[in-house]
N, CA and C atoms as an extended XYZ file, in Angstrom:
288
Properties=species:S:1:pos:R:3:atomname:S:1:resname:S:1:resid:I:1 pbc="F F F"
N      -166.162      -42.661       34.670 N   UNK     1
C      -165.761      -41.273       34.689 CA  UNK     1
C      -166.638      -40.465       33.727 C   UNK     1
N      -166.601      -40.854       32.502 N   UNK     2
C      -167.720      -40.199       31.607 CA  UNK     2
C      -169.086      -40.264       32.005 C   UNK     2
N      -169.460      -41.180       32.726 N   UNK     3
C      -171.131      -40.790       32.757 CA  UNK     3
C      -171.006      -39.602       34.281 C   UNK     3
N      -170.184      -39.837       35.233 N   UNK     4
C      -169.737      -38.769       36.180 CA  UNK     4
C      -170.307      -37.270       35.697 C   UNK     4
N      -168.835      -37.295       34.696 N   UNK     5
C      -168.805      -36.194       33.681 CA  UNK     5
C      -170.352      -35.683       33.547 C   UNK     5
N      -171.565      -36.387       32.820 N   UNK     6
C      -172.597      -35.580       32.330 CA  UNK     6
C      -173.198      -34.834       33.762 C   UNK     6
N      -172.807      -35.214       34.358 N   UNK     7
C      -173.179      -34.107       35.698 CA  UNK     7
C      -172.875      -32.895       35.719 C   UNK     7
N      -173.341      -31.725       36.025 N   UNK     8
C      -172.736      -30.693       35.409 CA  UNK     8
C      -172.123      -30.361       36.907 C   UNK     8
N      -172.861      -30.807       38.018 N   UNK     9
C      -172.141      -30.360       39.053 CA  UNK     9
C      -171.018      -30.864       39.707 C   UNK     9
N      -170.345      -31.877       39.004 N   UNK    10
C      -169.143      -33.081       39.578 CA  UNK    10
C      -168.018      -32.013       38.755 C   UNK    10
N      -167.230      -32.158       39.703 N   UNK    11
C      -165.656      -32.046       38.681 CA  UNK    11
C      -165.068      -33.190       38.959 C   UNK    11
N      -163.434      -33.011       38.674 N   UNK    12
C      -162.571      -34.557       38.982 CA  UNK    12
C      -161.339      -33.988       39.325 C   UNK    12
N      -160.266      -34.608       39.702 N   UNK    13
C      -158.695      -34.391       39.528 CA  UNK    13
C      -158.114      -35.249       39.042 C   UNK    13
N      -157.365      -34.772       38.100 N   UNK    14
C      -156.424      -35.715       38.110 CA  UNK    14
C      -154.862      -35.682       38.757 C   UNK    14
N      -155.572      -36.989       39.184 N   UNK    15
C      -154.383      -37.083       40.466 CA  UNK    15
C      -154.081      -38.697       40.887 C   UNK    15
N      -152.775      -39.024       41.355 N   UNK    16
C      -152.723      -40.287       41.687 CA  UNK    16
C      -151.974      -41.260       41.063 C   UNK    16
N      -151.481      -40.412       39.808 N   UNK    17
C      -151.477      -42.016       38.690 CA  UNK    17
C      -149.964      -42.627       38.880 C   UNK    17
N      -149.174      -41.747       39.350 N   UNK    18
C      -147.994      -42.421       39.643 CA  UNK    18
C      -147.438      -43.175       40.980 C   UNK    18
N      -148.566      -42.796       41.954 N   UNK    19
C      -147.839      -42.757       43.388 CA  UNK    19
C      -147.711      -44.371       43.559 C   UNK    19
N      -148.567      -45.219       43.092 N   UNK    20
C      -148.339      -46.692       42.892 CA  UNK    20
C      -147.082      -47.180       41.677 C   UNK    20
N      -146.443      -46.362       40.937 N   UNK    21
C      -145.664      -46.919       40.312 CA  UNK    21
C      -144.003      -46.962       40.594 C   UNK    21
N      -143.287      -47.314       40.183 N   UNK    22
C      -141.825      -47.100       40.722 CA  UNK    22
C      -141.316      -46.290       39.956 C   UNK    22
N      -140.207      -45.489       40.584 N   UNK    23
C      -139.577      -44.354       39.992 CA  UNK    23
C      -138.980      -44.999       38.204 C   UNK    23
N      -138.865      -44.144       37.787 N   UNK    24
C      -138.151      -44.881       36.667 CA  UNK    24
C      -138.701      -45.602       35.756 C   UNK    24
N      -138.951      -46.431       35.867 N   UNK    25
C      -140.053      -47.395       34.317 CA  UNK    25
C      -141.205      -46.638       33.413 C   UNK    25
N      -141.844      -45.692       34.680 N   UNK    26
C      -142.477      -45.228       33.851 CA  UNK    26
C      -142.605      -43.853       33.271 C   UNK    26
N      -142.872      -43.533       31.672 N   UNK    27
C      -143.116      -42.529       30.950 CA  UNK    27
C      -144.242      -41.543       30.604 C   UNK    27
N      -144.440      -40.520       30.014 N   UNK    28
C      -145.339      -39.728       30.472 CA  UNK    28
C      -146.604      -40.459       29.350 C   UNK    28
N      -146.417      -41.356       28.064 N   UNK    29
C      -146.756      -41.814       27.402 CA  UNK    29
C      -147.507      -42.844       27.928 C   UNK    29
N      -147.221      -43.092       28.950 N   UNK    30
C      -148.118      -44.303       29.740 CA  UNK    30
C      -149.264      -43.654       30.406 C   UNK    30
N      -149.045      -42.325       30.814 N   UNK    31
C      -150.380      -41.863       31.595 CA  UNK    31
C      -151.241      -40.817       30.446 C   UNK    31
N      -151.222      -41.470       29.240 N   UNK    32
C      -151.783      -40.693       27.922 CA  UNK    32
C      -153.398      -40.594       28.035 C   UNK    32
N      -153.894      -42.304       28.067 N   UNK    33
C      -154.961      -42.439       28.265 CA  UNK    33
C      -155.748      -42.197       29.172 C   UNK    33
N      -155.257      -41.803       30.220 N   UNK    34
C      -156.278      -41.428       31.615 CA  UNK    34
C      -156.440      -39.976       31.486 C   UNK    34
N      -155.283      -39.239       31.253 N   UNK    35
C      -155.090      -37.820       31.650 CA  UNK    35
C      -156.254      -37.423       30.256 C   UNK    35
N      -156.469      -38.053       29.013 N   UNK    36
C      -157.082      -37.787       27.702 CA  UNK    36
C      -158.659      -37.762       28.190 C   UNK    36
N      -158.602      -38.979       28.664 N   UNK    37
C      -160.161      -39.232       29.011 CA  UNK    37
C      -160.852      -38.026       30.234 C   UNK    37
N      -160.179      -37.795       31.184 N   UNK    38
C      -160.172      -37.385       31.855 CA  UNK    38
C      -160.607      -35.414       31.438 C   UNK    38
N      -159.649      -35.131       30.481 N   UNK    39
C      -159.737      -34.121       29.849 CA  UNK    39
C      -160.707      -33.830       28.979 C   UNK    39
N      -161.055      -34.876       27.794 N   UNK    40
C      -162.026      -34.649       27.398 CA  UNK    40
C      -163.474      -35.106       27.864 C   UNK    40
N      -163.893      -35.662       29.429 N   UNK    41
C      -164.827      -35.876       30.147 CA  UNK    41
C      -164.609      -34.437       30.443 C   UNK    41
N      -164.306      -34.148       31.306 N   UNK    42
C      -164.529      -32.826       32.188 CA  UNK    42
C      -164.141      -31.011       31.542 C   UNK    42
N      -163.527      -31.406       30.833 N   UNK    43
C      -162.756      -30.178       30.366 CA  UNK    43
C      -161.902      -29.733       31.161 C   UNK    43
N      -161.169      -28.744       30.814 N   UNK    44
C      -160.469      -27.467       31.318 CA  UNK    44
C      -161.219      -27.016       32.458 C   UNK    44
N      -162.558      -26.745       32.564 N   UNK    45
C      -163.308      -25.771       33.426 CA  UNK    45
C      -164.040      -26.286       34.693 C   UNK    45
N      -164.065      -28.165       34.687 N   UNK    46
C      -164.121      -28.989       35.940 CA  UNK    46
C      -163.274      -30.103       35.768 C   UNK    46
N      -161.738      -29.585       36.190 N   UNK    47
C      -160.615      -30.453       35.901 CA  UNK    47
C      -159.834      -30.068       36.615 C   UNK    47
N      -159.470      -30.208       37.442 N   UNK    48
C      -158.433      -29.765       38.761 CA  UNK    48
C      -157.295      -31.178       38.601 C   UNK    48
N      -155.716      -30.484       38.606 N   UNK    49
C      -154.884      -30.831       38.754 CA  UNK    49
C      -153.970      -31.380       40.142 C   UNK    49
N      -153.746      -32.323       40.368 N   UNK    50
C      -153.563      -33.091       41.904 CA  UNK    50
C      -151.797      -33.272       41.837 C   UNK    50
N      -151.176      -32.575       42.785 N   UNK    51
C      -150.057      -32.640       42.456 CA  UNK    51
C      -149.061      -33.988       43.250 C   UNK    51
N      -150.232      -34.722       44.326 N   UNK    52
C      -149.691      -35.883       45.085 CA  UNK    52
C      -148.835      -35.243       46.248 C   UNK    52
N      -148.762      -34.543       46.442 N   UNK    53
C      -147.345      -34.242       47.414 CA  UNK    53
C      -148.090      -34.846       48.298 C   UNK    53
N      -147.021      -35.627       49.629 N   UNK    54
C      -146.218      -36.246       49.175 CA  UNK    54
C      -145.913      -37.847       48.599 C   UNK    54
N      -147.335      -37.956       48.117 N   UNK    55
C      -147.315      -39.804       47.583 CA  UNK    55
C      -146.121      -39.871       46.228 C   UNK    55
N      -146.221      -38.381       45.644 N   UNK    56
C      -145.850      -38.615       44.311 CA  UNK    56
C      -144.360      -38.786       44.274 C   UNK    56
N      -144.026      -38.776       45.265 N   UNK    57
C      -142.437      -39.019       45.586 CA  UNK    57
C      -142.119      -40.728       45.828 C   UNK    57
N      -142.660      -41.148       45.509 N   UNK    58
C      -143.010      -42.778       45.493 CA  UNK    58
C      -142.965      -42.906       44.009 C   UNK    58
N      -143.692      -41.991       43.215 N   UNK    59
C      -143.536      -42.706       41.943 CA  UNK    59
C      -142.081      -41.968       41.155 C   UNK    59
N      -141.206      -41.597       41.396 N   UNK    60
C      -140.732      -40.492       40.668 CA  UNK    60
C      -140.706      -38.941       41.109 C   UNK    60
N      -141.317      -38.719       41.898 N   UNK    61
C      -141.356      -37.242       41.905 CA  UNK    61
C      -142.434      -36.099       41.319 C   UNK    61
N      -142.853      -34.854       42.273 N   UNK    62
C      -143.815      -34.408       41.686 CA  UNK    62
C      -143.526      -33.940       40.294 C   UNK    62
N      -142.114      -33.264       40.071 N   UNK    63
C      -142.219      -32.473       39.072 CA  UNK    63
C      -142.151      -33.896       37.837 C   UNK    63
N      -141.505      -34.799       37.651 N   UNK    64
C      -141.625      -36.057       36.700 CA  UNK    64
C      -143.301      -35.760       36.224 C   UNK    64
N      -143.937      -35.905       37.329 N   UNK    65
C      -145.778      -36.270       37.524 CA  UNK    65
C      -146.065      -35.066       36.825 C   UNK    65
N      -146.189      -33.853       37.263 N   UNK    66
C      -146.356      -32.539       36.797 CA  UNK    66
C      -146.061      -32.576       35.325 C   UNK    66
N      -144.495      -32.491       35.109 N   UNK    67
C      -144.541      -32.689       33.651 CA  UNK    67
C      -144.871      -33.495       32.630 C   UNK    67
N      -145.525      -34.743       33.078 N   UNK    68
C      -146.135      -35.690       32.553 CA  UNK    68
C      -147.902      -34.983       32.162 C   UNK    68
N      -148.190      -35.156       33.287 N   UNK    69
C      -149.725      -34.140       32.574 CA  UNK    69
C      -149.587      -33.417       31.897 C   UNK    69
N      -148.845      -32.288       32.034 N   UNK    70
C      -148.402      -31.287       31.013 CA  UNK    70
C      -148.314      -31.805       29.475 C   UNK    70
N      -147.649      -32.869       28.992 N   UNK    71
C      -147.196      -33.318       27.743 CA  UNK    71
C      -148.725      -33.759       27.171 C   UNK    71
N      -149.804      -33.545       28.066 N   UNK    72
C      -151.178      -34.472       27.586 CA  UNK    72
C      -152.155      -33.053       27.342 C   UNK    72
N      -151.751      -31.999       27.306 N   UNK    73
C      -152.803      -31.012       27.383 CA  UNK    73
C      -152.221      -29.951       26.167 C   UNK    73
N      -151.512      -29.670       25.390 N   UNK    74
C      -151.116      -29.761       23.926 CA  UNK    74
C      -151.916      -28.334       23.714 C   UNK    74
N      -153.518      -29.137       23.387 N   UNK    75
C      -154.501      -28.978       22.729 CA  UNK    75
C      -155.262      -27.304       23.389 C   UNK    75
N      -154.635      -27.041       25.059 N   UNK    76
C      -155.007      -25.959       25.347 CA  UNK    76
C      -154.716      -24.911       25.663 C   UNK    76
N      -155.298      -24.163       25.961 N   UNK    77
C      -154.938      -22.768       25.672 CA  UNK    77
C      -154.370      -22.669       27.174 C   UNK    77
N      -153.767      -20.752       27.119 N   UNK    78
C      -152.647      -20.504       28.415 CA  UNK    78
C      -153.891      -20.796       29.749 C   UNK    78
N      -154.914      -20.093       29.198 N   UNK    79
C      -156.062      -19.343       29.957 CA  UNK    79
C      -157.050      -21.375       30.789 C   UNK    79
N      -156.840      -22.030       29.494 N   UNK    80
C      -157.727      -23.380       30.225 CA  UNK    80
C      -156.354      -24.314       31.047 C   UNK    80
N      -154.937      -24.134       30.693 N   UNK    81
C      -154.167      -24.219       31.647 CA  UNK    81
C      -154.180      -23.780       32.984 C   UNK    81
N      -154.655      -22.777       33.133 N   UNK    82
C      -154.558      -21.955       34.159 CA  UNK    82
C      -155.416      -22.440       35.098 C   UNK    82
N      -156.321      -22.520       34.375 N   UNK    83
C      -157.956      -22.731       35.528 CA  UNK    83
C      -157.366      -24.528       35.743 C   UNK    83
N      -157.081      -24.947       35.432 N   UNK    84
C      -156.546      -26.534       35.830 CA  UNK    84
C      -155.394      -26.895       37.112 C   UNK    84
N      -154.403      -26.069       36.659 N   UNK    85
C      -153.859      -25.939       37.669 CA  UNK    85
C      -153.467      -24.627       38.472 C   UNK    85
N      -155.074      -24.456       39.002 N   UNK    86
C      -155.081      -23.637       39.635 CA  UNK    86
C      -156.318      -23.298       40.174 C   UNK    86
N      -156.842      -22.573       39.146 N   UNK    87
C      -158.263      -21.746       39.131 CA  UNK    87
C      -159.249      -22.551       39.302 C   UNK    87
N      -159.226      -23.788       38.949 N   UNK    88
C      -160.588      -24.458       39.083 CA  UNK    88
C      -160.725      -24.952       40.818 C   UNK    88
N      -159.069      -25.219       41.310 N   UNK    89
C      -159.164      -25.063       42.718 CA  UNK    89
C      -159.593      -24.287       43.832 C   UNK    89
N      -158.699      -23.251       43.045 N   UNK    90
C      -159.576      -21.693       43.610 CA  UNK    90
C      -161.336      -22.266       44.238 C   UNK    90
N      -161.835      -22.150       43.255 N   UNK    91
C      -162.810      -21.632       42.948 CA  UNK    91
C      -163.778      -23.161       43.701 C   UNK    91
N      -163.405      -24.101       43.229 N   UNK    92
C      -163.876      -25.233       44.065 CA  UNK    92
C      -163.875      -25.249       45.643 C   UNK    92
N      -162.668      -24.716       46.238 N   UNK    93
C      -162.436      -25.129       47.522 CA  UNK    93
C      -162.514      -23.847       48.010 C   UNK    93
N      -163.334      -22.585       47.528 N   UNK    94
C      -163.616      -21.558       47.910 CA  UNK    94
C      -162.408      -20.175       48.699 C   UNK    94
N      -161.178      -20.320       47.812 N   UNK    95
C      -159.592      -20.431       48.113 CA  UNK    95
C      -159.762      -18.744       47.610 C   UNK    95
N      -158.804      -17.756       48.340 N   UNK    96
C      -159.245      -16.703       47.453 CA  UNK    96
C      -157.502      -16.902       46.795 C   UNK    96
């Protein structure tokens, strides 16, 4: 993922991490390390947020999933929130 990253033209999503797990066992503390790496490879500004619908209902549920990323991004602002889940989609998939 990090050497990905030095590409300036790749972004990523994060997306996926629960739809293999079972409802329940797991915590948002478990998906610390991916969503981290992930964040500080790409940033805020080629980092698009994957909400699973509908795999993520296999692991728990989107909003469980949703608020799990959420607890890993602390560190940013309203504005690099935004472009993550959202804006960087926009703008990737040419969305007005």
């Amino acid at each position: 993922m990090r050497d990905l990253a030095r590409r300036p033209n790749v972004v990523a999503k994060v997306s996926g991490l629960t739809s293999g797990l079972a409802p329940g066992p797991w915590r948002p503390t478990d998906l610390a390390d991916p969503v981290t790496a992930a964040v500080e490879s790409f940033g805020s500004q080629r980092l698009l947020y994957g909400s699973d619908r509908p795999l993520a209902e296999l692991g728990g549920g989107a909003v469980p999933w949703k608020s799990a990323v959420e607890t890993h991004l602390d560190g940013l602002s309203a504005a690099e929130r935004a472009r993550m889940f959202g804006g960087n989609a926009a703008a990737v998939y040419s969305l007005s």
